[in-house]
N, C-alpha and C positions, 0 to 999 in steps of 0.2 A: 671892675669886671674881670679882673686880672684871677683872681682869687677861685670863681667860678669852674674857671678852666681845666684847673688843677686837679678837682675831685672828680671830674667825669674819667680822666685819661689813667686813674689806680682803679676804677672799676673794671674799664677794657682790659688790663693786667689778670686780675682775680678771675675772669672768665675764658681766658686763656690757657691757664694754669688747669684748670677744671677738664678740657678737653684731653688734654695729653694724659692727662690718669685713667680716664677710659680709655683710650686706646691702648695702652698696656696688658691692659684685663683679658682683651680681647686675642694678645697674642700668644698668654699664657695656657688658655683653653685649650687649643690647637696642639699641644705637644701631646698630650694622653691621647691621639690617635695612633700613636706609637707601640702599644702595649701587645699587639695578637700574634707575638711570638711564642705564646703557647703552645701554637698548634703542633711544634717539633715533638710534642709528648705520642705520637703515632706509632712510636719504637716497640714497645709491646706485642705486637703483633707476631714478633719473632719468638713464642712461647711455644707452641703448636710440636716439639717436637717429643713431648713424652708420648706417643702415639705409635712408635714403634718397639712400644713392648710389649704386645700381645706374646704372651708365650703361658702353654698348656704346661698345667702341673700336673703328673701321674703320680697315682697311690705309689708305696714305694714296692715292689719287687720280694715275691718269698721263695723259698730254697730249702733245700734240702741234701743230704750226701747219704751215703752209705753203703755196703756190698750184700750182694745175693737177695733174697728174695725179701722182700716188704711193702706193708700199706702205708702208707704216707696219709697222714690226714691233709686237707688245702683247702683252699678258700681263692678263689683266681681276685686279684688287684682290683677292687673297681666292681667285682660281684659280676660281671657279665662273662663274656668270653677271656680267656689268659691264652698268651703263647710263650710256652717254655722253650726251653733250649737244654737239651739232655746230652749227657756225653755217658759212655761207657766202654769199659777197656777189658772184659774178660773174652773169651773164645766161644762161648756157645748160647742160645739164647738169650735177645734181651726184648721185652715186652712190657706194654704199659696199657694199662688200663684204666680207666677213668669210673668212679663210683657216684653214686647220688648218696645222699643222707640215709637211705636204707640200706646200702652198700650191697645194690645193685649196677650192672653195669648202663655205662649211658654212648650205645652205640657200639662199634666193634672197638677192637682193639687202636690206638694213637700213637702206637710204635710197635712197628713187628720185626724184629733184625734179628742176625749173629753175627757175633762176633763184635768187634771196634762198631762203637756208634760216635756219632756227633750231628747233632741236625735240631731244628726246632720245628714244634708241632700247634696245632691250635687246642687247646685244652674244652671241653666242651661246657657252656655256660651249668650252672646245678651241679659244679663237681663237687662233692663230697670230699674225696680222698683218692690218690693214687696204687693200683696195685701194680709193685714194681717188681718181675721176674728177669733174675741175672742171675751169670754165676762171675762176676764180678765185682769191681766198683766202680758205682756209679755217683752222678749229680745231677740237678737239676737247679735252674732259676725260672719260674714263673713269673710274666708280665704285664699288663693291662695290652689290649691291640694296641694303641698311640706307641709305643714303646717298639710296633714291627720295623722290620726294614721298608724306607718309602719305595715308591717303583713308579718312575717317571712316566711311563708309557714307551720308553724308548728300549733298545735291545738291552736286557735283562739275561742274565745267566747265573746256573749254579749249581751243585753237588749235593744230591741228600737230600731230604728232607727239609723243605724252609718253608716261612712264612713274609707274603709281603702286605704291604698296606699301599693299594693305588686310587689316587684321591681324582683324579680325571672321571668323563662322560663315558659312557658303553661306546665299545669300538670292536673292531674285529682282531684277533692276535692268532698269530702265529706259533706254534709248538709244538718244539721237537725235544724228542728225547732220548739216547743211545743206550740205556739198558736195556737186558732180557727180561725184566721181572717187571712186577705187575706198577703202573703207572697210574695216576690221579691228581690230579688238578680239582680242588672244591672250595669252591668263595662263600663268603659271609657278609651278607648285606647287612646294612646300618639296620632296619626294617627288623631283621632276623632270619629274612629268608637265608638256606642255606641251598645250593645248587652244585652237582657235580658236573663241572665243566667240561673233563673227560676221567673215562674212568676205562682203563683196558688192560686184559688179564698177563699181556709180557709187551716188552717194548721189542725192536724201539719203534718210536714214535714221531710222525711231522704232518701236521696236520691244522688249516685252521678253522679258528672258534669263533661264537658271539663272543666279548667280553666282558661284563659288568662295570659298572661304579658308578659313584667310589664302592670299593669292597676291601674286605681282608682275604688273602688270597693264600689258600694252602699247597703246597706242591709234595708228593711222597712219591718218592720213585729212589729206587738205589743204582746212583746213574748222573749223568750230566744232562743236563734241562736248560731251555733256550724261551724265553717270550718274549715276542714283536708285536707291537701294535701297528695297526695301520687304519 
């Protein structure tokens, strides 16, 4: 009977042995819940900043020099309106005149002075050519509008002839002007409308207006000039 006993007690062994290899299995699973450290890949997000480069390209800029009297052919930057900036240094009439393709004039005269000029003027869209009257020399550079002086809406000042560019809503403004001579203020809507803001035959001048915008804004007067918005 002895013998019997012997072979049941190596099988309890071998079923033993079987259990602890699955429980292994079991603990090995459990580690690959470890893995969702990807999600640190969220850094990307930090790209967003080429978005501060909006910036306007303008046609480039044309010119010209010379003394006493001549046509200039032009063509304004951009094919719409130009505003030049002209200087002149003889002692007695200086004038400019704006032509179309049949070299007819487009409007009155865009500079009427004597003597020393410096100032810039709006050129008017369809200009053909310049007829330049000096007994000097003179220069010129023509520009596309983008290329004016901005104008905040805040108090503005200036000498001569200028041109600004104000990108604000219509408002009321204020201007004044200390010369004798004839005075004008005329804007240029995006649209095309053009409007004379004020327009009177000697200064000086204080006085206020509607104001536009955005508009390009001409000011002619031989004299110091002031604009306030409010």
């Amino acid at each position: 009977m002895a013998p019997a006993s012997t072979t049941s007690t190596s099988t309890t062994r071998r079923s033993t042995t079987t259990t602890e290899a699955a429980t292994t299995t079991t603990e090995a699973a459990t580690t690959t819940t470890a893995a969702p450290t990807t999600t640190a890949a969220t850094t990307t997000t930090a790209a967003p900043t080429t978005t501060v480069a909006p910036t306007t390209t303008l046609p480039p800029p044309i010119g010209d020099s010379g003394s006493g009297n001549r046509i200039v052919p032009v063509t304004n930057p951009g094919g719409g309106l130009g505003v030049a900036t002209f200087s002149h240094n003889g002692a007695s009439t200086f004038t400019v005149q704006a032509l179309d393709q049949n070299a007819q004039p487009i409007g009155g005269l865009i500079i009427d002075r004597s003597g020393v000029y410096q100032g810039s003027v709006v050129v008017p869209a369809g200009t053909a050519a310049l007829s330049i009257t000096a007994d000097g020399a003179w220069e010129f550079e023509d520009q596309a509008p983008g290329a004016a002086r901005p104008f905040d809406g805040r108090n503005d000042q200036g000498s001569g002839d200028g041109v600004v560019f104000y990108d604000g809503n219509p408002a009321t403004a204020r201007i004044t002007f200390n010369g004798d001579g004839p005075f004008v203020v005329r804007s240029y809507a995006q649209n095309g409308a053009v409007d004379e803001l004020v327009n009177v035959d000697s200064g000086p001048y204080d006085d206020s207006i509607g104001f536009p915008g955005p508009a390009l804004v001409a000011i002619i007067g031989d004299g110091n000039w002031t604009i306030t918005l409010s």
